[in-house]
C-alpha positions in Angstrom: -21.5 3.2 -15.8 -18.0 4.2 -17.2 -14.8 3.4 -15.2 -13.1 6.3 -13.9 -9.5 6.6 -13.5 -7.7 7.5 -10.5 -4.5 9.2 -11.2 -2.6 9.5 -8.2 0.3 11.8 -6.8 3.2 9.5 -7.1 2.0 8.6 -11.0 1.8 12.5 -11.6 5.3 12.5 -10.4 6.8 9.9 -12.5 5.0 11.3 -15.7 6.2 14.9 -14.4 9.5 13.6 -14.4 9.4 11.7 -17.9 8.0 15.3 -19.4 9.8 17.5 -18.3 13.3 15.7 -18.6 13.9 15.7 -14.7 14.2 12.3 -14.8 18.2 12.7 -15.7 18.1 14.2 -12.5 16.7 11.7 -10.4 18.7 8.4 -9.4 15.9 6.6 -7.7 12.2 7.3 -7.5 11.3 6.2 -4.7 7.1 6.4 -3.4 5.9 6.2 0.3 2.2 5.5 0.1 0.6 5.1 3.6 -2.7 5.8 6.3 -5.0 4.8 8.2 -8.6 3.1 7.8 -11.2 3.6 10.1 -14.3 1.7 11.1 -13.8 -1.2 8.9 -16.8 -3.1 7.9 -15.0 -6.0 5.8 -14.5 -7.4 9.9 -13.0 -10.8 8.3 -9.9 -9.1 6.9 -9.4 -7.7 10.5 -8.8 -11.0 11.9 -8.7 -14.0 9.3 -4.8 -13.7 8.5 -4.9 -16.1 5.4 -7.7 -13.8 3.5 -5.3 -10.6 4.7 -2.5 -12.3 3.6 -4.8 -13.1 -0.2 -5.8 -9.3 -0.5 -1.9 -7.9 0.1 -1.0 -10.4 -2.7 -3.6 -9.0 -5.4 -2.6 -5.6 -4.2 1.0 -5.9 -5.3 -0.5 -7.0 -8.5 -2.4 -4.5 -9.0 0.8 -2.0 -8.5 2.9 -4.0 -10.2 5.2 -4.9 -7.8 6.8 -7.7 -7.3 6.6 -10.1 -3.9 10.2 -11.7 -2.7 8.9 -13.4 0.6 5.9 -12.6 3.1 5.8 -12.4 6.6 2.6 -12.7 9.0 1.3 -13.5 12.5 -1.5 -13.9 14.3 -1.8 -11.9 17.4 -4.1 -13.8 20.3 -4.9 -12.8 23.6 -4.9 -9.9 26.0 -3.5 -8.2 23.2 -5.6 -8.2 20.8 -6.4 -10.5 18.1 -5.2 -9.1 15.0 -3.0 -9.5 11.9 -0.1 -8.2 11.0 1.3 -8.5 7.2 4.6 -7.6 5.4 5.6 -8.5 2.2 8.9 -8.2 1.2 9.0 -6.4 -2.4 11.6 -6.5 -5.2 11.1 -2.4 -5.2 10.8 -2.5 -1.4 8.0 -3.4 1.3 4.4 -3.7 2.0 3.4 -3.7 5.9 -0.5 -3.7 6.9 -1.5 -3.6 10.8 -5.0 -4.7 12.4 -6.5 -3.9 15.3 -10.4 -5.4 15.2 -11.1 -4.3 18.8 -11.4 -0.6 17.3 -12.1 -1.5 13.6 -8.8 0.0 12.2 -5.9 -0.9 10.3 -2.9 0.8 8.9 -1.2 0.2 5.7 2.3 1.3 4.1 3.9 0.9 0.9 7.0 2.1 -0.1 8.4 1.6 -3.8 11.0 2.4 -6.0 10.7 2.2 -9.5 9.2 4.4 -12.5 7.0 0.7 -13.2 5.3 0.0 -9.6 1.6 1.8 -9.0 1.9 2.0 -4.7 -0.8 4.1 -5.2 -3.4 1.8 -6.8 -2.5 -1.1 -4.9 -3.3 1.2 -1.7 -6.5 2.2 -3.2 -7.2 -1.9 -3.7 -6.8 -2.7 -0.5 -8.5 0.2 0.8 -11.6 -0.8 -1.4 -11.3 -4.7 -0.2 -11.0 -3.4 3.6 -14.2 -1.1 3.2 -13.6 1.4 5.8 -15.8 4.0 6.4 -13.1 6.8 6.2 -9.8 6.3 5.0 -6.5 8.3 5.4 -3.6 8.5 2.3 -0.7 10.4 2.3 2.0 10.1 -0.2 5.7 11.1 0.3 8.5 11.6 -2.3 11.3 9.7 -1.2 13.4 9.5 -4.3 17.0 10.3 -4.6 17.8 13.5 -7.0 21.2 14.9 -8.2 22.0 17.8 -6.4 
């Protein structure tokens, strides 16, 4: 079976920018990847903070980005019993949010850099997570000349 490619938004961008020479006119690139999963059947990543925590840390990898420090906890009791997870990027931030008493999660990437891939590190975890529906949005939040 061949590999297919995904080319996302935010890589469009940056090779739109490289073409077409409005990359003088842009001072940062900055990309917002971010959504929601839904009816998660990887339950383990839900709850089990350490193979969360394993699964953010490929992700970054995987977008090339780069991991300064990370911070987690453990929710317990009447509140719930999930994870939550941020990583604190050279380019900027990773943040994912459980909930495993309704299957769901949330995830958000924001990255600035032509190099980092937010994108494909979303789609990683998204794949590891195994939700039956999944919601991406993308937002350009890089800083142009006027």
């Amino acid at each position: 079976m061949a590999k297919r490619t995904l080319v996302t938004q935010e890589e469009n961008m940056v090779e739109n920018y490289s073409q077409t020479g409005a990359a003088k006119n842009v001072k940062l690139i900055g990309k917002h990847v971010f959504g929601n999963l839904y009816k998660i059947k990887n339950k383990k990543l839900l709850t089990d903070i350490d193979e969360a925590t394993k699964v953010v840390v490929d992700a970054m990898t995987e977008g090339n980005m780069h991991i300064v420090d990370i911070f987690k906890h453990k929710f317990e009791g009447a509140g719930g019993n999930g994870v939550s997870i941020v990583a604190l990027l050279m380019e900027s931030h990773s943040t994912i949010h459980t909930w495993p008493e309704y299957d769901y999660a949330t995830l958000d990437i924001y990255s600035c850099g032509d190099e980092s891939k937010p994108g494909s590190a979303f789609d990683y975890i998204v794949k590891q997570f195994m939700p039956a529906k999944s919601e991406r949005f993308y937002s350009d939040r890089s800083l142009k000349d006027d």
